[in-house]
C-alpha positions in Angstrom: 44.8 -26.1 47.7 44.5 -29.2 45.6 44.3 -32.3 47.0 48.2 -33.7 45.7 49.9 -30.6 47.3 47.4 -31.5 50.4 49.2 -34.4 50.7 52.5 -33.9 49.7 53.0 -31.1 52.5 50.7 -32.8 55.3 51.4 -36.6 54.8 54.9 -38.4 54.6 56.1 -39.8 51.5 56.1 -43.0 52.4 52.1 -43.0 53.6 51.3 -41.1 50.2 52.9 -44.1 48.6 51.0 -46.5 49.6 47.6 -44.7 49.4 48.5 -44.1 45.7 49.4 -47.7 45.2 46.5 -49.1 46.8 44.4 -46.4 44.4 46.2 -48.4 41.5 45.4 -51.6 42.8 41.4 -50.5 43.2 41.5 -49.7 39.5 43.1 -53.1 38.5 40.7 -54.6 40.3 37.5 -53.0 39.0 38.8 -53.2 35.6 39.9 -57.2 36.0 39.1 -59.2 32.8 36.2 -61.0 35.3 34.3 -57.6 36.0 33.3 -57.4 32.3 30.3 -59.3 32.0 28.9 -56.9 35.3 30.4 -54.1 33.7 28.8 -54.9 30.2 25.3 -55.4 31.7 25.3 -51.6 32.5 27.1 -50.5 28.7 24.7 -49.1 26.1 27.4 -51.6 23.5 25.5 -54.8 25.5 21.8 -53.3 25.5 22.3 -52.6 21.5 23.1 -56.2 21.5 20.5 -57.1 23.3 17.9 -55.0 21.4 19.4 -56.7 18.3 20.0 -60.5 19.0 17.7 -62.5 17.1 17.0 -65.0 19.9 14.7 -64.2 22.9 17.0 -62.7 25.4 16.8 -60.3 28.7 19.1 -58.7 30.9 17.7 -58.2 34.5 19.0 -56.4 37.0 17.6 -57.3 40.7 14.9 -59.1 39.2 13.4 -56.2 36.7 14.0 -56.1 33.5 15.9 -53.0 31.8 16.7 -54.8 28.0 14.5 -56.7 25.9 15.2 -58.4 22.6 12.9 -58.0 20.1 12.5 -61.2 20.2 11.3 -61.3 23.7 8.6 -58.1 23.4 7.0 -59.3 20.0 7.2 -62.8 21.0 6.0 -63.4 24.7 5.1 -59.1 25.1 8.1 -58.6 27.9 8.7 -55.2 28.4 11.2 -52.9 30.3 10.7 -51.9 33.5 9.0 -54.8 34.2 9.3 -57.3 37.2 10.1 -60.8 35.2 8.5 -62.9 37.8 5.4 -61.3 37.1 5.2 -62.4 33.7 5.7 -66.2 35.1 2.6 -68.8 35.4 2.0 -68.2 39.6 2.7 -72.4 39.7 6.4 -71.7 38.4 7.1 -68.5 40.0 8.4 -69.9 43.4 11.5 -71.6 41.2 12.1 -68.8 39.2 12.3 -66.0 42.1 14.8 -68.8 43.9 16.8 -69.2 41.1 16.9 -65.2 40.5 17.8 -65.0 44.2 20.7 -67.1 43.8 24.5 -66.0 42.9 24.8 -68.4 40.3 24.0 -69.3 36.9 20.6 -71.5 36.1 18.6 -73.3 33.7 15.1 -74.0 34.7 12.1 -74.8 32.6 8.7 -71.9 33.2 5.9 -71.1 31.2 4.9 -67.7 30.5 1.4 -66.4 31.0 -0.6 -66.1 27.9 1.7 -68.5 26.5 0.6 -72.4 26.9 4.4 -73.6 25.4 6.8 -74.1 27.9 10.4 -72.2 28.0 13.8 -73.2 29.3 15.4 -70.0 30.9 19.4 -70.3 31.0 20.6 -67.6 33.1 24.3 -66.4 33.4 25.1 -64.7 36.8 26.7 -61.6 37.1 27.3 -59.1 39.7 28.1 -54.7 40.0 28.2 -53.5 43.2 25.1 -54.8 45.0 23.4 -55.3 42.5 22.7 -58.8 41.2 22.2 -59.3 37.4 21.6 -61.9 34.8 21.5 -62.5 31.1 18.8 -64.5 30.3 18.0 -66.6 27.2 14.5 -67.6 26.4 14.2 -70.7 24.2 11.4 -72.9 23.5 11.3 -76.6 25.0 9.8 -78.1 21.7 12.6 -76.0 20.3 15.2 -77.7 22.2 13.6 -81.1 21.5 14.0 -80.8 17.3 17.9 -81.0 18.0 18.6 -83.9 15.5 21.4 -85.3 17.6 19.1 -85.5 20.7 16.7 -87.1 18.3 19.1 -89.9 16.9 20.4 -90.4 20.7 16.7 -91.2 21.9 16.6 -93.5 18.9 19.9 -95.2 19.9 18.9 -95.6 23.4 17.3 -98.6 23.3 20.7 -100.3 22.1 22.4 -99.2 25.0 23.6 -101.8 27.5 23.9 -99.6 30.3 21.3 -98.0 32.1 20.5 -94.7 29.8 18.8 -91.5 30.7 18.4 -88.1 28.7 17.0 -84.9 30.7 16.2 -81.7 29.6 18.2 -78.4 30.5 15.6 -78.6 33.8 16.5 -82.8 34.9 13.3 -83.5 33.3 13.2 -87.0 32.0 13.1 -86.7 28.5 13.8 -90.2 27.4 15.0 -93.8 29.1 16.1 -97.1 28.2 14.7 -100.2 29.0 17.7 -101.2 31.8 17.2 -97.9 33.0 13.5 -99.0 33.7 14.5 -102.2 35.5 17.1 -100.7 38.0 14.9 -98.2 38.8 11.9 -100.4 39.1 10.1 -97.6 36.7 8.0 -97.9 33.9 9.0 -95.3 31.0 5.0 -94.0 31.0 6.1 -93.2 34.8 9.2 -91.6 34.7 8.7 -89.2 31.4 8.0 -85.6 32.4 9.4 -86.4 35.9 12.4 -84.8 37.5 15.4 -86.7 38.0 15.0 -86.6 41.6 12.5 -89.2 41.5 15.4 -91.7 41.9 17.2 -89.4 44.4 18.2 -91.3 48.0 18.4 -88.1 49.8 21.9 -89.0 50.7 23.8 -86.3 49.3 23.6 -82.7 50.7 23.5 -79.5 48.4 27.5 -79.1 48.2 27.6 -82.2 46.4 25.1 -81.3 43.7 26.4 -78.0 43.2 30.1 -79.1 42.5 28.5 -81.5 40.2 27.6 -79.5 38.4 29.9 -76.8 38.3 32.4 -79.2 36.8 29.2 -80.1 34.3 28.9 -76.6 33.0 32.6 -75.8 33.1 33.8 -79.2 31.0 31.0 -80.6 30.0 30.9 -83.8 31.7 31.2 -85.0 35.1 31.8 -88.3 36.3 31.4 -90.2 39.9 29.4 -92.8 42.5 25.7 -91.2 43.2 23.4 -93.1 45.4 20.1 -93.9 44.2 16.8 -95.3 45.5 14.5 -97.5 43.0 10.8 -97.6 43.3 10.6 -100.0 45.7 12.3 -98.1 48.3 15.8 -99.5 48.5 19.0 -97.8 47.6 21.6 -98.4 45.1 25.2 -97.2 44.2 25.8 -96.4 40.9 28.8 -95.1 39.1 27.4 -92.1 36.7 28.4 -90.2 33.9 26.7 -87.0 32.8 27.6 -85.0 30.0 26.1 -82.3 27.6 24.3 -82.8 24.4 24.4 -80.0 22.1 23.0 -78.1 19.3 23.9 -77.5 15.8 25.2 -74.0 17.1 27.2 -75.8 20.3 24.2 -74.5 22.4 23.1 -77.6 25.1 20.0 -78.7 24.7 19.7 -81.9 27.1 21.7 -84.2 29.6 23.0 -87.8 29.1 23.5 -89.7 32.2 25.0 -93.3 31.9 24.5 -95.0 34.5 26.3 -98.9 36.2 25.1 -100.4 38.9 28.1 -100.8 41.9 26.0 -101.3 44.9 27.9 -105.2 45.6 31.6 -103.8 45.2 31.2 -100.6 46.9 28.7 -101.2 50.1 30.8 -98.6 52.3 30.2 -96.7 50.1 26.4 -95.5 51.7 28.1 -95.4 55.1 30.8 -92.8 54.0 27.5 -90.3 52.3 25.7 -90.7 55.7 28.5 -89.3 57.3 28.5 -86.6 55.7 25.1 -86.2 56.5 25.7 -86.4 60.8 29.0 -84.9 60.5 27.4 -82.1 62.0 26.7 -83.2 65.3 29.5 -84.6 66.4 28.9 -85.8 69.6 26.7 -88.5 67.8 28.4 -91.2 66.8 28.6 -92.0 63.1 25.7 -94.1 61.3 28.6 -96.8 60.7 28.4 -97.9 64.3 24.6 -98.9 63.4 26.4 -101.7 61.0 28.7 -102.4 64.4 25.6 -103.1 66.4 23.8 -104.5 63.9 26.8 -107.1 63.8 27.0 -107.7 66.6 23.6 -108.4 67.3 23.3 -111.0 64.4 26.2 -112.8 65.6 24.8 -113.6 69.2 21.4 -114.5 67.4 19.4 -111.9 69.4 17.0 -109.9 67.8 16.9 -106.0 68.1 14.6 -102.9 67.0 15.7 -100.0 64.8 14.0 -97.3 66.3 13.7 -93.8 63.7 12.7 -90.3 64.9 11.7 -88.1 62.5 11.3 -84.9 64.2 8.3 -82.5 62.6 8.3 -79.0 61.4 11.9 -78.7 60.5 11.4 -77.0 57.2 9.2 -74.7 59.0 11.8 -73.2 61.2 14.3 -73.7 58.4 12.0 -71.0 56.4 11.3 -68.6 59.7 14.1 -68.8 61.9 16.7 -70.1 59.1 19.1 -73.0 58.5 21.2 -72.3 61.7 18.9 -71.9 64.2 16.6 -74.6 63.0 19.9 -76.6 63.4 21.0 -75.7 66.9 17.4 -76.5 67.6 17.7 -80.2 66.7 21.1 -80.2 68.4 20.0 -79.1 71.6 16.8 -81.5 71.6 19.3 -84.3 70.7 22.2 -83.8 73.2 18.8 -83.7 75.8 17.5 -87.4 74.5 20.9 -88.4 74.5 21.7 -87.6 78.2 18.0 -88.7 78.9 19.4 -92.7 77.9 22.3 -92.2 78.9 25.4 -94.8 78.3 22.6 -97.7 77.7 21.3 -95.9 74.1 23.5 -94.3 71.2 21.5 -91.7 69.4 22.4 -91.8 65.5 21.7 -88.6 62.8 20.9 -90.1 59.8 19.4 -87.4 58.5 18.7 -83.2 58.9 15.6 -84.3 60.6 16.1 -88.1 61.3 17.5 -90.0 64.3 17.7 -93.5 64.7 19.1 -95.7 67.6 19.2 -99.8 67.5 18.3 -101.6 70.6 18.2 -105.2 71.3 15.2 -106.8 72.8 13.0 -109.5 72.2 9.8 -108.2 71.9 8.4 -104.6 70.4 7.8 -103.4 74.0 11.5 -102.5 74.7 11.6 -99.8 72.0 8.1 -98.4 72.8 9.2 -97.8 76.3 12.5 -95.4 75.0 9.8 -94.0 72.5 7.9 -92.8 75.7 10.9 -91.6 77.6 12.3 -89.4 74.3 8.6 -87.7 74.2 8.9 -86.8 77.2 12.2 -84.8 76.1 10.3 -83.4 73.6 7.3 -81.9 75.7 9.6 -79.5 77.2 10.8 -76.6 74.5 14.6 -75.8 73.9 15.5 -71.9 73.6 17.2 -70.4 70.6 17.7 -67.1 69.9 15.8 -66.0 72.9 12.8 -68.1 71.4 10.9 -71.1 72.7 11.4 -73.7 70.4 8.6 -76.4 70.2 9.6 -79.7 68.5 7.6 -83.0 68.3 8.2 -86.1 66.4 6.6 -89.4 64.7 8.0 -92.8 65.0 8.7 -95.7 63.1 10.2 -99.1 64.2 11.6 -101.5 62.3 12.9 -105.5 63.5 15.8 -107.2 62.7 15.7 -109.8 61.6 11.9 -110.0 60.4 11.8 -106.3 58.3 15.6 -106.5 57.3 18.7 -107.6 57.5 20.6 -104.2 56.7 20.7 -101.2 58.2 19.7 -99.5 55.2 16.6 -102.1 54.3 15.7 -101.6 58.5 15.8 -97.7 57.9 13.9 -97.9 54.9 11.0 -100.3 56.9 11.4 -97.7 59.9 10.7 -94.7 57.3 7.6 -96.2 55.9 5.8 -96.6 59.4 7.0 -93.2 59.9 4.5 -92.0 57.1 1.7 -94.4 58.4 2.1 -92.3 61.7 1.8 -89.2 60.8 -1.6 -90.1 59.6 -2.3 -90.0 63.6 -0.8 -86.6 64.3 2.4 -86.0 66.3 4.3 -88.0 69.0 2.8 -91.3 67.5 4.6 -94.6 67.1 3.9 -96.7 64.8 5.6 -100.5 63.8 6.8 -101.4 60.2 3.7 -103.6 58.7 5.2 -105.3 55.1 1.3 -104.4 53.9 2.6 -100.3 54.4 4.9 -100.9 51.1 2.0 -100.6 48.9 0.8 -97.8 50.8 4.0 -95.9 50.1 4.1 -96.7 46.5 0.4 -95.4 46.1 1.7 -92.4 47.6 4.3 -91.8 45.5 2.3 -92.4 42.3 -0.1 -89.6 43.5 3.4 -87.5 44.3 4.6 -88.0 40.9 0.7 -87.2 39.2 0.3 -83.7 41.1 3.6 -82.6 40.4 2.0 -82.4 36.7 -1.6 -81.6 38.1 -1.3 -77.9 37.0 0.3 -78.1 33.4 -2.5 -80.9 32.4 -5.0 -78.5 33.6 -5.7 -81.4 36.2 -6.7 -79.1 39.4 -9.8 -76.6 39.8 -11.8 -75.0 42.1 -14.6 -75.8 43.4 -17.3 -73.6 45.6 -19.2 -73.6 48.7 -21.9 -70.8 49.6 -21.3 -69.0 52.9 -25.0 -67.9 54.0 -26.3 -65.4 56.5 -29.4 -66.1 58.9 -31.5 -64.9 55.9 -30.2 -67.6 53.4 -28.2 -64.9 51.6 -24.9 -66.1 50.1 -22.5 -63.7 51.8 -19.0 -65.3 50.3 -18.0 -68.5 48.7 -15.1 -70.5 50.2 -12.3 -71.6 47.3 -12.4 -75.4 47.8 -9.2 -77.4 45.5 -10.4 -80.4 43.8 -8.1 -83.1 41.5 -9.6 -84.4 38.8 -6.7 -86.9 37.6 -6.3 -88.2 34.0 -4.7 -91.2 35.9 -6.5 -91.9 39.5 -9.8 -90.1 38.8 -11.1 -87.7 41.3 -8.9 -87.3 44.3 -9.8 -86.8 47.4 -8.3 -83.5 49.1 -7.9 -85.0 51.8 -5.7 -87.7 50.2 -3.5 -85.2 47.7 -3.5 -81.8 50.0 -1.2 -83.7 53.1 0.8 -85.6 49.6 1.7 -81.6 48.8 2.1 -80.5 52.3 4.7 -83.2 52.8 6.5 -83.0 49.3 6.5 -78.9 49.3 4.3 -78.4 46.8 1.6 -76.9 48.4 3.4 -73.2 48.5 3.6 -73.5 44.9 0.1 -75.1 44.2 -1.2 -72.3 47.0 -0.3 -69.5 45.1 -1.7 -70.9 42.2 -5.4 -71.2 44.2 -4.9 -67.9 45.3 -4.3 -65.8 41.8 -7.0 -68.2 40.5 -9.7 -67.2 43.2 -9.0 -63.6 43.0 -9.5 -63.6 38.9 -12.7 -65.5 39.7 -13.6 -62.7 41.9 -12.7 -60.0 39.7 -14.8 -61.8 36.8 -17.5 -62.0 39.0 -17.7 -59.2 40.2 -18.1 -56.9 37.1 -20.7 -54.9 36.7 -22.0 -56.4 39.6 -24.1 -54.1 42.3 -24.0 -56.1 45.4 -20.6 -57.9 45.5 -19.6 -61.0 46.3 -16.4 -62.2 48.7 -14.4 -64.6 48.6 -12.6 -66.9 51.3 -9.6 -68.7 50.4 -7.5 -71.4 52.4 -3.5 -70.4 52.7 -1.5 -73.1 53.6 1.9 -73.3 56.7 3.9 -72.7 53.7 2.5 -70.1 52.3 2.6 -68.4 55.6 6.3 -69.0 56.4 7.0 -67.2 53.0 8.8 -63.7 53.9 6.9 -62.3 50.3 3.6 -64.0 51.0 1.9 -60.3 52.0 3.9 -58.4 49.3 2.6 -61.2 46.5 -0.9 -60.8 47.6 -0.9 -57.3 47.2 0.3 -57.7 43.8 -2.8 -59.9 43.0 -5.2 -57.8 44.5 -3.7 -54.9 42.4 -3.4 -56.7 39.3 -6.7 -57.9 39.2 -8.4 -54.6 40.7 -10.1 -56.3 43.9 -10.9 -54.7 46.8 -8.6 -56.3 49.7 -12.2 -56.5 52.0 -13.5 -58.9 49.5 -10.8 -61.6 50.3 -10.9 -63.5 53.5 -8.4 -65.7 54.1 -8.2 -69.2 56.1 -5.9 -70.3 58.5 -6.2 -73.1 60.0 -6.4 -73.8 64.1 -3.6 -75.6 63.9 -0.7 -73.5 62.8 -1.0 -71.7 66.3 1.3 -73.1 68.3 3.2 -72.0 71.3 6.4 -70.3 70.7 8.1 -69.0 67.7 5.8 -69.9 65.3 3.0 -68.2 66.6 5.4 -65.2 67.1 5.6 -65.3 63.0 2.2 -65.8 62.6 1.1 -62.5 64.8 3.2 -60.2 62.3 2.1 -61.5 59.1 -1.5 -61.0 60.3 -0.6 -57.5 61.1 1.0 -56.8 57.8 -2.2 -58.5 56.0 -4.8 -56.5 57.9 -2.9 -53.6 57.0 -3.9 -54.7 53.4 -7.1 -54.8 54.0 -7.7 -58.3 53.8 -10.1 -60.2 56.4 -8.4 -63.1 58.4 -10.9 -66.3 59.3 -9.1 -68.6 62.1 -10.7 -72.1 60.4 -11.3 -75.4 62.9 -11.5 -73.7 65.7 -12.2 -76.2 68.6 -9.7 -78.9 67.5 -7.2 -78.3 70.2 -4.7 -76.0 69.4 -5.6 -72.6 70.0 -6.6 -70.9 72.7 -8.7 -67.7 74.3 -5.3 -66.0 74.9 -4.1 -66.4 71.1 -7.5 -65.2 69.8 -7.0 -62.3 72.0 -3.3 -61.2 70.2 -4.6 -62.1 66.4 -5.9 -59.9 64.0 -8.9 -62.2 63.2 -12.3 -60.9 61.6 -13.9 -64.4 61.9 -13.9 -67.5 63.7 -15.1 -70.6 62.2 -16.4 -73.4 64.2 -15.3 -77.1 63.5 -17.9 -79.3 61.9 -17.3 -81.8 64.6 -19.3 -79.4 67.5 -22.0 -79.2 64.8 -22.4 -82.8 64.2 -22.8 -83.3 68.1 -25.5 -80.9 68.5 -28.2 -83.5 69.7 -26.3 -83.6 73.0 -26.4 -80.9 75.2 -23.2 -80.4 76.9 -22.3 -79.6 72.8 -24.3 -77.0 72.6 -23.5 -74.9 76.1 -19.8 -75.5 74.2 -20.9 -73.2 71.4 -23.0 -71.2 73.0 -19.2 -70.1 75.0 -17.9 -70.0 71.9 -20.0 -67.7 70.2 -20.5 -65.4 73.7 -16.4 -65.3 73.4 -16.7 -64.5 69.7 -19.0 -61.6 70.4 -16.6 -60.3 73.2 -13.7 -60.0 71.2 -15.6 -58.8 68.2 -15.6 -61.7 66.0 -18.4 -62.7 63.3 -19.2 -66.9 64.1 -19.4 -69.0 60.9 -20.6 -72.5 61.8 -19.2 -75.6 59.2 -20.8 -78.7 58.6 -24.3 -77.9 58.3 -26.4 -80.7 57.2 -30.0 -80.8 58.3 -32.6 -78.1 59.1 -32.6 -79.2 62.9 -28.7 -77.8 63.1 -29.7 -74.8 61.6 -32.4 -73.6 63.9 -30.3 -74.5 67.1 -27.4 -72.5 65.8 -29.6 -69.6 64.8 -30.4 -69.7 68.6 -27.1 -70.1 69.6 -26.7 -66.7 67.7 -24.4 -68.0 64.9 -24.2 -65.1 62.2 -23.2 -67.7 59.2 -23.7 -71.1 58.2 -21.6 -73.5 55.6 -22.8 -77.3 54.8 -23.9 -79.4 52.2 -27.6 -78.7 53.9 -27.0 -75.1 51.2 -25.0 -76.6 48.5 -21.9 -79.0 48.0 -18.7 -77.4 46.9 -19.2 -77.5 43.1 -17.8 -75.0 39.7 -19.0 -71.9 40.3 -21.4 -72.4 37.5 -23.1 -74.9 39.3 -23.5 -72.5 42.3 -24.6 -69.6 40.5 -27.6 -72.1 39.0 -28.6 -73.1 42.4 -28.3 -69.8 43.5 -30.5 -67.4 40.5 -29.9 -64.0 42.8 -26.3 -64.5 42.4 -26.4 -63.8 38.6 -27.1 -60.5 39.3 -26.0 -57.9 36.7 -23.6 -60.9 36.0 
């Protein structure tokens, strides 16, 4: 029986009806004029046009590609089959798996490996079933940048009263005029090759950029009030208008943004876009009642203190326990510190991670005494998700009237002791000093120099010698150095917390850890006795979901053994709760690889016997600052625990900081199995190291 007389003698007219026009309906639907483009990805007409188009062009479906122009194999060797992100230099290749994970169109600027000329990628969304597709369009930047009418509107800028800035497809300033340099406090030699959110003032959330520019890409211009923040550190209201610059051919090639300056007329302006910000927690009141006080306060001639919380690790539970939870957690904490001062103290969000409150007193001591009650809020852990959630916080505290006379110029003072505190490590307070500006600019300029560090060929790695009781080299540690066309040699210590802070450091990471590993494999060829290497991987690295999976990749790319690579975490990243939840399942999933873990600086506080007894460690390394202490003796009964511990649980001991012969023989006693310190050799290139060290060149 066939299924229509099925249904005409079983089911009631009526029901077969409306199962038939609901059938009809389906069809419409998966045959709508807006299903083409999905529909076309999977049609042998769009691969033959693909195939055929003169220009550099891919379709990818879930991130692989399955057409290639011509263009695109003989010109940058893509091929079908292929995962696209793997044919990215590793120091792009956090932006361009984003943007491929997104469901909407992108332009982004990448270069290819093999290829030192950098691309713009404009990527048109589309979706069938589950999967997610996009046409992609390669074209060259220098390309782009021989449009003539980009190249007569860079020439005209300069006549331009208005501040005047031209972008690339990216927001990469491309060109500015001189009023543009004096609102925003910027030289031109400063702001070219920067992204535009060098001015940003972190007032408006996501939802704002993205219906920017959704109008953008649908009309070609967009037009409204963007707050701004100039070099100095204080914010401004402009009224903006962007639109496209295009090609002989109609394609865009750059932005313009015009830009006026309405920061007098339109002061409510900035209380309205913090509002948005706090809306969330609405039993806060809104950061307009901070003006209120502050009123208030200035008219009965009293002085008061703008106290700011800015609560750590947020990003990090963003990334493992996502945007929600992260959220809930710094609602919870606040509703505590808010019933802690009860009716006396209004607690204000001014920011995803950023409280403030204003209290009047005449003297600093006032404030520091809240500061003191609110960390005592935050030593106790609020539960989400059936997790203990640990949050701590830095302080910065601003006066009125002596560091402002604004709310905004008194958060901006608060903020810049806030980074001065962190310096000292969590739950510090720290008052605004003016002497901090110039600290913060520094800062900034070293901000703006490593976001270019790896394009100018800037960073490197250096190399320190791991030996064994014999003096054999048994690995080399993977040290980053900065060798800046602008500041010199920087310090790591100076640029790696810059990166940590900014979030580059994921992206920088995984550029130190594809550039170890090709050492390694280069080193290692036609070598008999191989060599190791140990390699530093950073929090945000770590809170990565793909970090194990991209690591495989490497090792198989480059055909190295996963025992050959250690790597480094530090001490500190082990911290009660959820994190160190996280932290116990990555280290699983790595040892299956068959990488070796090394827990780095043990000793400074963090960790304890318990933890080492749940990781999958291979190797504990002992803090420098035990080393350097040997000459007294309660020091050394320290590490001789340690290294009795390390033996117990199976652990090989590597001791840092080794600088004199004396240190050496103790911790040979002490039964240390490896040793690292400039008493060896000081991290240098590796062929440097493989000088100082002839048995190394082995076979090499």
């Amino acid at each position: 029986m066939d299924l229509v007389a099925w249904m005409l003698e079983y089911v009631s007219p009526f029901v077969l009806w409306i199962w038939l026009g609901a059938a009809l309906l389906g069809a419409l639907y998966w045959l709508r004029p807006g299903r083409t483009s999905g529909l076309a990805f999977f049609s042998a007409t769009a691969r033959e046009n693909t195939r055929s188009s003169p220009e550099a062009t891919l379709h990818l479906r879930n991130g692989v590609i399955v057409e290639a122009s011509h263009t695109s194999r003989r010109g940058y060797g893509l091929k079908t089959n292929a995962i696209f992100a793997e044919a990215v230099e590793a120091i792009d290749r956090e932006a361009v798996l984003r943007a491929l994970s997104g469901y909407r169109d992108f332009r982004l600027s990448c270069r290819l490996k093999g290829h030192a000329s950098a691309l713009m990628l404009v990527g048109r969304y589309s979706q069938f079933g589950n999967v997610m597709a996009f046409d992609i369009t390669l074209r060259s930047v220098a390309e782009l940048d021989s449009n003539p009418r980009y190249q007569r509107l860079k020439n005209a800028l300069s006549g331009v009263s208005e501040s005047a800035v031209v972008t690339d497809l990216a927001l990469n300033i491309k060109a500015v005029n001189p009023e543009f340099e004096r609102v925003s406090g910027y030289r031109k030699s400063e702001l070219l090759g920067q992204h535009i959110s060098i001015i940003g003032s972190g007032y408006h959330n996501s939802g704002f950029y993205h219906e920017m520019w959704q109008q953008l890409q649908a009309v070609g211009q967009w037009s409204g009030q963007v707050w701004n923040r100039n070099r100095r550190g204080e914010t401004y209201l402009e009224q903006l208008a962007i639109s496209e610059v295009v090609d002989a051919r109609g394609e865009v090639s750059h932005y313009l943004g015009l830009c006026s300056d309405v920061s007098d007329s339109k002061l409510i302006g900035r209380d309205a876009s913090l509002l948005e910000v706090s809306r969330n927690l609405k039993f806060l009141p809104a950061i307009k009642d901070l003006e209120v006080m502050l009123a208030s306060v200035s008219a009965g001639g009293y002085e008061a203190d703008l106290v700011l919380i800015d609560l750590q690790r947020y990003l990090l539970l963003k990334e493992t326990l996502g945007a929600d939870s992260a959220d809930q957690a710094v609602e919870m904490m606040a509703q505590r510190i808010s019933a802690e001062m009860g009716a006396e103290l209004l607690i204000h969000r001014i920011d995803w991670d950023k409280f403030a409150f204003l209290i009047r007193t005449d003297s600093l001591r006032r404030g520091q005494q809240q500061v003191e009650r609110i960390i005592s809020c935050l030593d106790r852990p609020v539960r989400v998700l059936d997790k203990e959630i640990g949050l701590t916080a830095n302080f910065g505290i601003s006066t009125f009237p002596e560091d402002g006379v604004s709310i905004s110029r008194l958060i901006n003072s608060a903020e810049t002791a806030v980074q001065r505190a962190r310096q000292y490590g969590t739950n510090t307070c720290i008052k605004y000093d003016a002497r901090d500006t110039e600290k913060v600019v520094r800062v900034a300029r070293y901000e703006r120099g490593l976001k270019g560090a790896v394009d100018a060929g800037e960073l490197e790695l250096h190399y320190q010698p791991i030996v064994d009781v014999d003096g054999r080299v048994s690995k080399l540690e993977a040290l980053l150095r900065w060798n800046s066309a602008e500041f010199g040699v920087v310090s790591p210590a100076v640029f790696i917390p810059i990166a940590e802070d900014c979030g580059m450091i994921r992206g920088i990471g995984y550029w130190v850890l594809e550039r170890a590993i090709a050492d390694l494999a280069h080193w290692n060829r036609d070598r008999e006795r191989l060599l190791a290497v140990s390699i530093n991987v950073s929090v945000g690295q770590l809170a990565d979901e793909v970090f194990a999976s991209r690591l495989a990749e490497l090792l198989a790319g480059y055909q190295v053994p996963a025992d050959l690579v250690e790597l480094e975490i530090t001490e500190s990243i082990l911290m009660e709760g959820e994190y160190l939840e996280h932290c116990k399942a990555l280290l699983c999933e790595l040892k299956q690889l068959g990488v070796r873990i090394a827990l780095d600086d043990f000793g400074t506080g963090y960790s304890s016997l318990s933890h080492l007894k749940e990781l999958s460690l291979d190797t504990l390394k002992i803090d420098r600052s035990f080393v350097q202490a040997l000459e007294e003796g309660a020091e050394a009964e320290v590490l001789r625990s340690i290294v009795e511990m390390s033996r117990r649980l199976g652990l090989s001991v590597v001791a840092e900081g080794v600088e004199q012969v004396q240190q050496e023989q103790i911790l040979q006693q002490l039964g240390c199995d490896f040793f690292q310190g400039f008493y060896y050799a000081r991290p240098k290139p590796i062929a440097d190291i493989l000088a100082a060290y002839p048995a190394l060149k082995e076979s090499a």
